[in-house]
N, C-alpha and C positions, 0 to 999 in steps of 0.2 A: 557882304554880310547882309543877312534882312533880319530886320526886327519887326517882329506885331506885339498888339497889347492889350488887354479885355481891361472893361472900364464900368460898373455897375455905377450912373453918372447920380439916379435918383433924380432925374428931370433937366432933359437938357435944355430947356429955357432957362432953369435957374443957373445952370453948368458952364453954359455955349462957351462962356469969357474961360471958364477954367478949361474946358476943351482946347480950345485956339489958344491957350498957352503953352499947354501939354504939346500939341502935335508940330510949335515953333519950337520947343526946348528939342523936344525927345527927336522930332522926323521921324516914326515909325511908320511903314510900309503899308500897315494896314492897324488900325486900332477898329477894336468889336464894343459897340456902347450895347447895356441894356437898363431897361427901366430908363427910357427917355421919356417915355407920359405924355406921349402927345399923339395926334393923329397922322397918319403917313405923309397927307398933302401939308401939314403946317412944319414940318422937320425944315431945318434951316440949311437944305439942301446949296442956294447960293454963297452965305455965308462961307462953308468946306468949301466949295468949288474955289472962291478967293483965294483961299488958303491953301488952292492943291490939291484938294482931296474931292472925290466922286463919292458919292452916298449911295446905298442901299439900303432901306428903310422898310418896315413894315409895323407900320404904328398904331396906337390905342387910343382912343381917347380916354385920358384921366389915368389911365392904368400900362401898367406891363411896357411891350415896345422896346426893335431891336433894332441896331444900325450897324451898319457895317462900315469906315469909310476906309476909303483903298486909293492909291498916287499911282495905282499901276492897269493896263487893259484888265477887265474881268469879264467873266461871264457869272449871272444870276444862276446857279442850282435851285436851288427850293426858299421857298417862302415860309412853311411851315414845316413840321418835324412830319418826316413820313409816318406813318402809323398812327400818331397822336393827335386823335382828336378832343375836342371839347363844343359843349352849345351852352353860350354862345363861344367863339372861336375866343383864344386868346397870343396875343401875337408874342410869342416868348423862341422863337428861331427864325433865323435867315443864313442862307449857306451863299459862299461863291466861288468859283474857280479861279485862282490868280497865280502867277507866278510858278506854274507848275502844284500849288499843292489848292485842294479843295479846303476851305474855312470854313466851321458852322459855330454860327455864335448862338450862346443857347443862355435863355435865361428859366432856370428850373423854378416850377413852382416851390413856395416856401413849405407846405404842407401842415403849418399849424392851423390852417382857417380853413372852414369849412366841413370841420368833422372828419368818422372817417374818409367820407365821398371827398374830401381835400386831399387825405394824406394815399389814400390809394391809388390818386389825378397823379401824384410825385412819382409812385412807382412805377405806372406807368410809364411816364413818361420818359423813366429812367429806362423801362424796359426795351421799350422805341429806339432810345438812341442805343442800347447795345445792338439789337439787331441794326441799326443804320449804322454804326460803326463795323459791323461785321460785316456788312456785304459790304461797304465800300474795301474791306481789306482782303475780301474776296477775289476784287474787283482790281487788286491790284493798285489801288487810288491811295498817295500819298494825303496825308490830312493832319488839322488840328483841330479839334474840338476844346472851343473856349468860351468862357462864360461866366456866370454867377449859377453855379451849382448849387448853392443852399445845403450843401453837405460839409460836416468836417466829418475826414476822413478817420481821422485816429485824435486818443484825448489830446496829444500835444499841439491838436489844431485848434482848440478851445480853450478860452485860458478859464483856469479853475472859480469855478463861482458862477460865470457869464452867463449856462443854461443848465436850463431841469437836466436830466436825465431822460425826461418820456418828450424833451421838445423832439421836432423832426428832423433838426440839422444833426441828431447825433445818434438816431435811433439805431439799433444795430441791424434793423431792414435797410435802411437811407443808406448805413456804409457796407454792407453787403452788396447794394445795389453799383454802386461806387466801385468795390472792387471788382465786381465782373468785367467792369470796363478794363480794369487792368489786367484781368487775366486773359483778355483777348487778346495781349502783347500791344495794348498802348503806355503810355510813359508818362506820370505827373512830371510835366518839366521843370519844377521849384524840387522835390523830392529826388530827382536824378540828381541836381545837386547839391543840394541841403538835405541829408537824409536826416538830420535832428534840428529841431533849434524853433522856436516859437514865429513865424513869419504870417502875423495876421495881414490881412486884403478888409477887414469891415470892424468898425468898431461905433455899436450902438450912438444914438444920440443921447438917450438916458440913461441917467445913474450916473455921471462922470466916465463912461468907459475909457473914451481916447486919454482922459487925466488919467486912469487907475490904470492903460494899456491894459484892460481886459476886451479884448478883440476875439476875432473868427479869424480862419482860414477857409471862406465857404468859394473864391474864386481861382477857378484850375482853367490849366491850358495842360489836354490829353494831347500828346504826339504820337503817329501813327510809326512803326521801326523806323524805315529809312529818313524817317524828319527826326526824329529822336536823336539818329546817329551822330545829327550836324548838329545838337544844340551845343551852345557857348555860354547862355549866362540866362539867370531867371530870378527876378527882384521884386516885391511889390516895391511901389514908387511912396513908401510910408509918407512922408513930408509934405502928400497932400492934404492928409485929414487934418494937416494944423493948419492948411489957411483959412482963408476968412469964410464963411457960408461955405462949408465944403460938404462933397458929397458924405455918407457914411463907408462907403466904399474907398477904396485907392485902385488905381491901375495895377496891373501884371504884367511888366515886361519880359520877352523871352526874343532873345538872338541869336542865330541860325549862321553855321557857315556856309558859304553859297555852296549851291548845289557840284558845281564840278569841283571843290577843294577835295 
């Protein structure tokens, strides 16, 4: 069985101790951090290593920033999202080859800052990864694209009250954008098996949300067919956002039956 798990940590300096709990509870094979806020050389590269885990990093200063850590050989793919640019650069993808499938952890612009030139930066970027998902499935390449998408999909990913109607996580371009990914034949691996049911992944720090559980589901993990085929189980890991200094995020876990079952 393998298990991976996206994790929007909101600064892994404040996190590191809730990380290194996570990755001694759960053991996951590969967990994908974003929004770690730090610069690529200050990421707490030895700390993982103690713990098992190799990093792949491509950091920010103050802002954005994605990590990859992995307990198994990889190879680095891309540092940044093909197609997607920006000036100055902003470090919101890292991809790598493990275990037979390609992983890109992708953290999506939010799209409310900035004006339109913000929420247009989102579509694109959306647009980027359908065609990067398309030719990897071109390409015959087994994959998960996981991350903090900054989209809910459908209203039952937003509990009622929590956003406008014209924010960006819910705009009917943002889940348009969303679904092209699925009509290329990838798989929300929570929705393959919860096809109804409220399973928020972020829940604001104002207003009381985690007290009132008015949460998002803005973190997905896409499976490409033949990883789809083996998934087993898909959970966000709720019980973190009640510990102490916690992220506003929770983990994604999703387990896989190995490949020759």
């Amino acid at each position: 069985m393998m298990k991976f798990a996206t994790w929007n940590v909101n600064s892994i300096r404040q996190r590191q101790d809730h990380v290194l709990d996570y990755l001694a509870r759960e053991q996951p094979d590969v967990l994908a951090l974003q929004e770690i806020k730090c610069q690529t050389e200050v990421f707490p590269v030895d700390v993982f290593r103690a713990a098992g885990y190799d990093s792949v990093v491509v950091g920010q200063k103050s802002y954005n920033g994605v990590a990859i850590l992995t307990r198994h050989p990889h190879e680095v793919t891309h540092t940044a999202l093909p197609g997607w640019e920006t000036d100055p650069a902003q470090a919101r993808y890292v991809e790598i080859r493990s275990c037979g499938l390609v992983f890109g952890n992708l953290y999506l612009p939010n799209g409310n800052s900035g004006g339109s030139a913000g929420y247009d930066s989102k579509l694109a970027f959306m647009e980027a990864l359908v065609l990067h998902a398309r030719g990897m499935l071109q390409a015959g390449q087994d994959f998960v694209l996981l991350g903090d998408y900054n989209v809910c999909p459908t209203d039952e990913d937003c509990a009622p009250g929590a956003l406008s109607p014209d924010d960006a996580l819910v705009r009917p371009q943002s889940r348009a954008a969303f679904r092209r990914l699925l009509w290329l034949g990838l798989t929300d691996a929570l929705r393959a098996l919860h096809p109804v049911g409220r399973f928020y992944t972020f829940w604001d720090y104002q207003a009381a949300a985690w007290q009132r559980d008015s949460g998002l589901r803005i973190d997905h993990a896409l499976l490409s067919p033949r990883v789809a085929e083996r998934l087993l189980t898909t959970l966000p890991a709720r019980d973190e956002r009640g510990r102490p200094q916690p992220s506003d995020h929770v983990p994604l876990a999703v387990t896989l039956a190995d490949a020759t079952d």
